[in-house]
C-alpha positions as CSV (number, residue, x, y, z in Angstrom):
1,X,14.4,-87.5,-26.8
2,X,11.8,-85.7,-29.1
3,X,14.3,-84.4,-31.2
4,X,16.4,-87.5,-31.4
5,X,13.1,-89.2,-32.6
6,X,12.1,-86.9,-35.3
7,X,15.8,-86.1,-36.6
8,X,15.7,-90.3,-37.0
9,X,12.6,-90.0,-39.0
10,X,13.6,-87.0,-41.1
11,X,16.5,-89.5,-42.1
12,X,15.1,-92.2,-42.6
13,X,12.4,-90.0,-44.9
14,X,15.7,-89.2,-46.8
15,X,16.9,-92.4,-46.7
16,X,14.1,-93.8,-48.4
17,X,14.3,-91.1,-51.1
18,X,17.6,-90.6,-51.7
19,X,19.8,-94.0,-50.8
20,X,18.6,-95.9,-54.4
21,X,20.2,-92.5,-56.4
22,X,23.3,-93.3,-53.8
23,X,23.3,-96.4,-54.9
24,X,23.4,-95.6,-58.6
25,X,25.7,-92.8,-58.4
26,X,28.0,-95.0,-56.1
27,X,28.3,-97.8,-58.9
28,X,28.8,-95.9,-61.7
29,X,32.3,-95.5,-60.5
30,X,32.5,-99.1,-60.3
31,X,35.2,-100.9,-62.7
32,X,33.4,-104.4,-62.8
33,X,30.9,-104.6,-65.1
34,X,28.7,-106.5,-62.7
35,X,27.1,-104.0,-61.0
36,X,26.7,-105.3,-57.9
37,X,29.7,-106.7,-56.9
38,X,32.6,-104.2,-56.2
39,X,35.7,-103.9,-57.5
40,X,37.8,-100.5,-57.8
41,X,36.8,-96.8,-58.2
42,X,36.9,-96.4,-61.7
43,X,35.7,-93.5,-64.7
44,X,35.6,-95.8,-68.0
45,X,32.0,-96.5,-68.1
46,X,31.7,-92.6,-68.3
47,X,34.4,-92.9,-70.9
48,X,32.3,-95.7,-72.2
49,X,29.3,-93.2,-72.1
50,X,31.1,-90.8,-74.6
51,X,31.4,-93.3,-76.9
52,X,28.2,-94.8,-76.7
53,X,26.4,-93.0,-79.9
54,X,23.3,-95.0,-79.6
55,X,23.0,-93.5,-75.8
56,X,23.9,-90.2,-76.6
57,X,21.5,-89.5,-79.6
58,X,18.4,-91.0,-77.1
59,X,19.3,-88.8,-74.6
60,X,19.3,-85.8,-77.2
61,X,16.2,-86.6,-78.5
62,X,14.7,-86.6,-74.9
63,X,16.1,-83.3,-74.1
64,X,15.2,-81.6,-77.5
65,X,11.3,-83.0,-77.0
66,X,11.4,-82.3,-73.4
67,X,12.1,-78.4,-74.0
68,X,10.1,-77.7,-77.2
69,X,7.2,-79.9,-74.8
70,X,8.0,-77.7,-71.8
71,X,7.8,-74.5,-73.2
72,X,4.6,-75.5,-75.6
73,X,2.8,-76.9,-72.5
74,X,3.7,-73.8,-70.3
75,X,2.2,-71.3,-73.1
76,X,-1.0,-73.3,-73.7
77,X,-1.2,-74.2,-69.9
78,X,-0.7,-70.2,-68.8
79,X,-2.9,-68.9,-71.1
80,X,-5.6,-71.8,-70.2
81,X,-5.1,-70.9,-66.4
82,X,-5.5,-66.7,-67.5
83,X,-9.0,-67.7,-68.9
84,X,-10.5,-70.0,-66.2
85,X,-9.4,-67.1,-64.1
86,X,-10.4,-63.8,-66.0
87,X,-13.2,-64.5,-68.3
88,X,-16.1,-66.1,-68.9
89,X,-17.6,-68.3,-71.9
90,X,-19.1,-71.0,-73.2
91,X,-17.9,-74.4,-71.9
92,X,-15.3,-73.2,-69.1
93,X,-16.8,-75.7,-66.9
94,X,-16.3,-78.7,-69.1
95,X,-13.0,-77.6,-70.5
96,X,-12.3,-77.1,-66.5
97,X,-13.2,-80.6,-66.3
98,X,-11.3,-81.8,-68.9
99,X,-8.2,-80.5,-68.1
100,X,-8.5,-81.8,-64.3
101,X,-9.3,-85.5,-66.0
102,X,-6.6,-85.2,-68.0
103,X,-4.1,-84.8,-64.8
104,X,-5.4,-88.2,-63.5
105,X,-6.0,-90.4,-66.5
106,X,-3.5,-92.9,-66.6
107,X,-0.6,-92.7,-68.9
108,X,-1.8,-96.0,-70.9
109,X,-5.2,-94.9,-72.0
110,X,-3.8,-91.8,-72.8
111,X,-0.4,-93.6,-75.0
112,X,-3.2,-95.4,-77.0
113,X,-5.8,-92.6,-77.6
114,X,-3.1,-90.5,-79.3
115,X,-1.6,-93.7,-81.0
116,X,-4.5,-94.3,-82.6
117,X,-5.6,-90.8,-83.2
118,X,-2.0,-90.5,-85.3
119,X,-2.5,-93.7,-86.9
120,X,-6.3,-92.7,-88.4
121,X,-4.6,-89.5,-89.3
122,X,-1.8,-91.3,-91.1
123,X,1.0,-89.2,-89.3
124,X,4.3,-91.2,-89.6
125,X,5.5,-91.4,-85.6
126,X,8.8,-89.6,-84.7
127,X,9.4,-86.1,-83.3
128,X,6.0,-84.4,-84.2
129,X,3.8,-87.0,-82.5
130,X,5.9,-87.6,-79.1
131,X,5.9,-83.9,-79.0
132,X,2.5,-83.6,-79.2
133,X,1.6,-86.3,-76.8
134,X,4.3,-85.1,-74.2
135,X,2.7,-81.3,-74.6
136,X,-1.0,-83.2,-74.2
137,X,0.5,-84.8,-71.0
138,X,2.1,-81.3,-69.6
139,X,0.1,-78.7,-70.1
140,X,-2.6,-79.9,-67.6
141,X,-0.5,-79.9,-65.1
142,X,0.7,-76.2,-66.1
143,X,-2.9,-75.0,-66.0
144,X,-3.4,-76.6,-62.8
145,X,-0.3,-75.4,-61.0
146,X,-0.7,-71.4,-62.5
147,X,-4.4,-71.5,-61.3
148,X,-3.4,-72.7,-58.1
149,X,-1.1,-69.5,-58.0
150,X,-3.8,-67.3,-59.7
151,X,-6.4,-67.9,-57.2
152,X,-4.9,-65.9,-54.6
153,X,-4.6,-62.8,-56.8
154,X,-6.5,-59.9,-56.4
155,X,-8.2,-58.4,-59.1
156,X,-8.0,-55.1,-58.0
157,X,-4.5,-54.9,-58.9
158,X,-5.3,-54.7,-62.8
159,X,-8.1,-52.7,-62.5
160,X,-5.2,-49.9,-60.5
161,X,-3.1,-50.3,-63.2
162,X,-5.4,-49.7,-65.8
163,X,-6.9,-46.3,-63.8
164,X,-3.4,-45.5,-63.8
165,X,-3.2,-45.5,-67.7
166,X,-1.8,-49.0,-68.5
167,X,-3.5,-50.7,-71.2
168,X,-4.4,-54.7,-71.2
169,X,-1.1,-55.8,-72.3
170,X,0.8,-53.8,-70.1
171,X,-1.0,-54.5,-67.5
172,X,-0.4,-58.1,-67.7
173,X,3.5,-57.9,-68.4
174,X,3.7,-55.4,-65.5
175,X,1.4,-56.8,-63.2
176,X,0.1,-60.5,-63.5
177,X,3.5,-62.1,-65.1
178,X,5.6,-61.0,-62.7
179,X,3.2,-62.5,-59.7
180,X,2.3,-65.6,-61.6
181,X,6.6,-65.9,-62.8
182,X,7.4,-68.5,-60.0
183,X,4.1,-71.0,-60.9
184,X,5.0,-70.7,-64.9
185,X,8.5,-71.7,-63.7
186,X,7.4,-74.4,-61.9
187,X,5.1,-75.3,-64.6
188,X,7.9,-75.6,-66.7
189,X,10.3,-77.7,-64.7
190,X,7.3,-79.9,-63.6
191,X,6.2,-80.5,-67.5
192,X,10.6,-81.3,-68.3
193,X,10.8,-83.6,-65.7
194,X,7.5,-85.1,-66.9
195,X,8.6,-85.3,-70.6
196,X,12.0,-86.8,-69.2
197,X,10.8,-89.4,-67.3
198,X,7.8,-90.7,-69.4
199,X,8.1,-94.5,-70.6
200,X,4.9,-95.2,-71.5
201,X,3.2,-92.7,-73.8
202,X,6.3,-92.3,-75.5
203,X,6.4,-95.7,-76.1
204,X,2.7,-96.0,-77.9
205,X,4.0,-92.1,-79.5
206,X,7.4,-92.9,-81.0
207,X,8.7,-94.0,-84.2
208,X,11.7,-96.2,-84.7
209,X,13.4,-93.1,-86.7
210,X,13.5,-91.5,-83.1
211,X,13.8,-92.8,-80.0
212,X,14.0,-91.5,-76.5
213,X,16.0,-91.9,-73.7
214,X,13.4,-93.4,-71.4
215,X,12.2,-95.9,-73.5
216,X,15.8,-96.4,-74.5
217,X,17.3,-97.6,-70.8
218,X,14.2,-99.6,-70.8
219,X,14.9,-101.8,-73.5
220,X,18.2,-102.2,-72.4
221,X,17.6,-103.0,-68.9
222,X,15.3,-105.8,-69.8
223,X,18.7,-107.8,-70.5
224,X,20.1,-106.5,-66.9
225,X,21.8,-102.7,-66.2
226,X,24.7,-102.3,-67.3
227,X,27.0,-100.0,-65.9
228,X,27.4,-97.3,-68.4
229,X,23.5,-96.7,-67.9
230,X,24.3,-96.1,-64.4
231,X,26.5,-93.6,-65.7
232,X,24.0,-91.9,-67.8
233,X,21.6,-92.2,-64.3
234,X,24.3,-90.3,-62.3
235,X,24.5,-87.6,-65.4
236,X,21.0,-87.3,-65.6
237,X,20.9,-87.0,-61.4
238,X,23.8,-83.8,-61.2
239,X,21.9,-82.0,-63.9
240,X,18.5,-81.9,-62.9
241,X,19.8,-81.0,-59.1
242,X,21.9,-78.1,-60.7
243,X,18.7,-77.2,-62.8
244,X,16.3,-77.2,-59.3
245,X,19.3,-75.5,-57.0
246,X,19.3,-72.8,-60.0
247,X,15.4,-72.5,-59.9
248,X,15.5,-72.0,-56.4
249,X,18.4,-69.5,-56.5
250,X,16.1,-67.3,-58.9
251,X,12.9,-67.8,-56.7
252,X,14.8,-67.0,-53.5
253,X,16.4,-63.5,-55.9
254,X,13.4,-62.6,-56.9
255,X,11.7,-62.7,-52.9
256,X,14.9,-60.5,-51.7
257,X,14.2,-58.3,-54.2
């Protein structure tokens, strides 16, 4: 009876995750253009999708920002995490602060700041300023994740390599990356999906010369989703699982090894 009950509420956990990405994966095989009502199994909305230039160049731009963001946040948010945890100067505890506040300030206060930060600058909105504000928005939560994995490492393990003859540098590409590898990872994937999913500061942060996917379906959803969309959904679903299973495959390699 105890198992019965919580294999029930594992699925309905699952359930309640997973069954509105059913839902949209289900329909995008769906020949009537009304969404909701059924018709056949069909592929022409992803045919549709193909052909949909507008879509396509969104969902470009959204993957070219969300990488250069990514990998811009995981540098600054690393190295950030390597000084709260190694050294000691002036203003650690407010910077410390700051870059806890930032991971809790709310997406709309943080959309206008920059908005009007780029607009006193006179810095024409497009690429450069989403990217900026999407590596603002990530790199917190890279600092925060890397600390989190850098608090449980012992010290003692660079001051061994260094009696052993390694110098600073090597002592940090033989030692500390390879024990802080599966938080920078994370940082990474956590500051893609971020960039990726972000409606709101890209929407204070872009220009009309380049749009993003995100605030894209938005404006197009406002007049009802329409099925190639839920195409695009189902897309968007199989390649971020395929990038997590392959994250996981790596992380599981590298404990085997």
């Amino acid at each position: 009876m105890a198992l019965w009950l919580k294999r029930s509420y594992l699925a309905l956990v699952y359930a309640f995750f997973y069954l509105p990405l059913f839902v949209v994966f289900v329909y995008s095989f769906n020949s009537n253009k009304y969404t909701t009502n059924w018709a056949e199994f069909s592929l022409k909305w992803y045919q549709s999708l193909l052909s949909n230039s507008a879509l396509l160049d969104a969902a470009l731009n959204s993957l070219l920002v969300a990488v250069c963001a990514a990998s811009l946040a995981t540098f600054l948010g690393t190295i950030s995490a390597l000084a709260f945890k190694r050294y000691r100067f002036f203003g650690r505890k407010a910077l410390y602060i700051a870059i806890f506040m930032l991971t809790v300030s709310p997406d709309i206060v943080m959309g206008i700041s920059l908005l009007i930060m780029f607009i006193a600058l006179k810095i024409e909105l497009g690429f450069f300023t989403i990217l900026v504000a999407h590596t603002t928005l990530c790199a917190p939560f890279v600092a925060v994740t890397v600390l989190a994995r850098l608090a449980a490492f012992d010290e003692q393990l660079i001051e061994a390599a260094r009696d052993l003859g390694a110098s600073e540098p090597e002592a940090f590409r033989h030692v500390l990356l390879p024990l802080t590898a599966p938080a920078i990872a994370a940082g990474w994937l956590l500051s893609f999906t971020l960039s990726m999913d972000d409606v709101l500061i890209s929407t204070f942060t872009t220009g009309p010369s380049f749009e993003v996917l995100p605030v894209k379906i938005y404006s197009m959803v406002k007049l009802g989703v329409k099925p190639d969309v839920n195409a695009l959904c189902a897309v968007m679903f199989v390649l971020t699982l395929v990038l997590v299973l392959l994250a996981q495959t790596i992380s599981q390699s590298r404990r085997n090894q």
